[in-house]
C-alpha positions in Angstrom: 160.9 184.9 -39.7 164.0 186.4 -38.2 166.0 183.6 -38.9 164.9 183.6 -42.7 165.6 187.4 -42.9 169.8 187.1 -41.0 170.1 183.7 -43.6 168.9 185.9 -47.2 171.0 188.8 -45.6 174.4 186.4 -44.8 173.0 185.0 -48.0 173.3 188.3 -49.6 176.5 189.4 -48.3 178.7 186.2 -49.3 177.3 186.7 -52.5 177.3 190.5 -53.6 179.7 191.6 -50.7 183.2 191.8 -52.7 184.1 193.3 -55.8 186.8 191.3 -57.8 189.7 193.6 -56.9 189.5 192.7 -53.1 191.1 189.6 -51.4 188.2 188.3 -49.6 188.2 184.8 -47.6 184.7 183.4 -46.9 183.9 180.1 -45.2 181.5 179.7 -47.7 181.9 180.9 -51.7 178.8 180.8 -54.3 180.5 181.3 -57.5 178.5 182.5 -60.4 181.0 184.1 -62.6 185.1 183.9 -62.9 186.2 186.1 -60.1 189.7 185.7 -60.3 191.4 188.0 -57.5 189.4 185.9 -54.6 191.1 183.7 -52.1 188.9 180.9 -50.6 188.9 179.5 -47.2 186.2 176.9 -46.8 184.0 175.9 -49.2 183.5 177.0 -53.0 180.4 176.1 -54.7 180.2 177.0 -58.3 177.4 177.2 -60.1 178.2 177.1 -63.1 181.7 177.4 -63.0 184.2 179.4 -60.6 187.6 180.7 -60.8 190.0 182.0 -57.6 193.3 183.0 -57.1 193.5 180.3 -54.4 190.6 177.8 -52.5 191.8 175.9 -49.5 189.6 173.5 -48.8 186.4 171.9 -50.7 185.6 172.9 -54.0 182.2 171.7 -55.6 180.0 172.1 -58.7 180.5 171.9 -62.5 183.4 173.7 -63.1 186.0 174.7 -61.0 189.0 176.9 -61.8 192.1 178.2 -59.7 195.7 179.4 -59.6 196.7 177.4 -56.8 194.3 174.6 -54.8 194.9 172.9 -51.7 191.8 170.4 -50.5 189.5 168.4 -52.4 188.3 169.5 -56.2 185.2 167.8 -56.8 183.7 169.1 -60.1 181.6 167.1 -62.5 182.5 168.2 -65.9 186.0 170.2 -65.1 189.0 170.9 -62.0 191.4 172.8 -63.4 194.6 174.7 -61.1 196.9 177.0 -63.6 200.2 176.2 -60.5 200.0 174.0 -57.9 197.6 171.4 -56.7 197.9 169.7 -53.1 195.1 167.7 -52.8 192.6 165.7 -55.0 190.9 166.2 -58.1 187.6 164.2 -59.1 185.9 165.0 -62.1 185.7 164.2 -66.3 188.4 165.9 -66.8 191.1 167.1 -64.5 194.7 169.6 -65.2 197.4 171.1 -63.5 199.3 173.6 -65.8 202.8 175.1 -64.5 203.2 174.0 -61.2 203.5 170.7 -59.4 200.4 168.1 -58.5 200.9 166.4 -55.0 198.0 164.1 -54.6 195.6 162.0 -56.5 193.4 162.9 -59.8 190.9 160.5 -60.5 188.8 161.1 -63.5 188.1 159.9 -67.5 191.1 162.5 -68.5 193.9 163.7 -66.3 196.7 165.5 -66.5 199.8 167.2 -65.0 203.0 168.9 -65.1 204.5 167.4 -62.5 202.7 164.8 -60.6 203.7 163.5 -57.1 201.2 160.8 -56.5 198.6 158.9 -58.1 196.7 159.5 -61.3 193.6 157.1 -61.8 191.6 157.4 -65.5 191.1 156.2 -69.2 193.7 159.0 -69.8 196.6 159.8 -67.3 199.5 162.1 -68.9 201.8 163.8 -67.0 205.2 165.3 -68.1 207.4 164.3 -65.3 205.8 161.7 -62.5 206.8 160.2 -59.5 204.2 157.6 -58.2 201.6 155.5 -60.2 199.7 156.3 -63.2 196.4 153.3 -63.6 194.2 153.8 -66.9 193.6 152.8 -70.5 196.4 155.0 -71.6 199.2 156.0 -69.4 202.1 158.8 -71.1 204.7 159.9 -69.1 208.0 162.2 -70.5 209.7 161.2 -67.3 208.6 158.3 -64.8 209.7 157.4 -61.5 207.3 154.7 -60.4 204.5 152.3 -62.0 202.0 152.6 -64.8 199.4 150.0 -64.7 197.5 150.0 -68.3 196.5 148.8 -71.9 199.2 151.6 -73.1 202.2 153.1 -71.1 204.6 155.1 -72.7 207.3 156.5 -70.8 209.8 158.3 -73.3 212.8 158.8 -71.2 213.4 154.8 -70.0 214.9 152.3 -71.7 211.2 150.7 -72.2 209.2 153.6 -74.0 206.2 151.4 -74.4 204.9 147.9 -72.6 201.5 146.9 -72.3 200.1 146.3 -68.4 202.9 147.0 -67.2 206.0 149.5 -67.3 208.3 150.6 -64.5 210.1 153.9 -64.8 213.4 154.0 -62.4 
């Protein structure tokens, strides 16, 4: 019974223990609502969705949402980091906004700013990539390295568009 009451209580406190203005680092992160001002050590669980200033670490549930991530994103419906990712992204649909991506997405739609790695999914778009891009549809503004497809577009190469196969250099 004691050990029931200290779990509901550390249960309680991870939970209801910060307001949004604080910086708080948890191991452990239930996310209910988009707090945006918290940074996450650990692991972030968001139920339905979640957003953080910053989550190192493992980031799982429906929708997850941060400034900058560093770990692995594993959301079913939605990852999304508004600056930089360094890690991997699983999920339908998977974004980077401003910053760079250094890692992998793997998903049905994925996309990118600036990638530096792989990007695996029906759709892979990325503004400027260096790496591989493998999916129905691969579009890159800028490529340095492999797209492996039904469509690739690259615009800036002497090759904007080549079925399988198109090399950026």
């Amino acid at each position: 019974m004691k050990k029931m009451m200290f779990g509901l209580v550390l249960a309680g406190l991870v939970v209801f223990g910060a307001s949004a203005a604080e910086k708080v680092r948890w191991p452990v992160w239930f996310a209910f609502n988009d707090t945006e001002d918290i940074d996450v050590i650990g692991l972030r669980l968001n139920l339905p969705s979640g957003q953080c200033e910053q989550v190192s670490g493992l980031d799982l549930g429906l929708i997850g949402r941060s400034t900058y991530f560093s770990g692995l994103q594993l959301n079913l419906l939605r990852n999304d980091v508004k600056d930089t990712l360094q890690g991997w992204q699983i999920g339908c649909y998977n974004s980077t906004g401003l910053g760079d991506a250094l890692g992998i997405q793997t998903g049905l739609w994925n996309e990118a700013k600036t990638l530096y790695g792989f990007q695996v999914g029906l759709v892979n778009l990325a503004d400027y990539a260096k790496g591989f891009q493998v999916g129905l549809v691969n579009r890159a503004e800028g490529l340095h390295g492999y797209q492996l497809g039904l469509v690739n577009i690259i615009r800036d190469s002497n090759v904007p568009f080549c079925p399988i196969l198109n090399i950026g250099l």
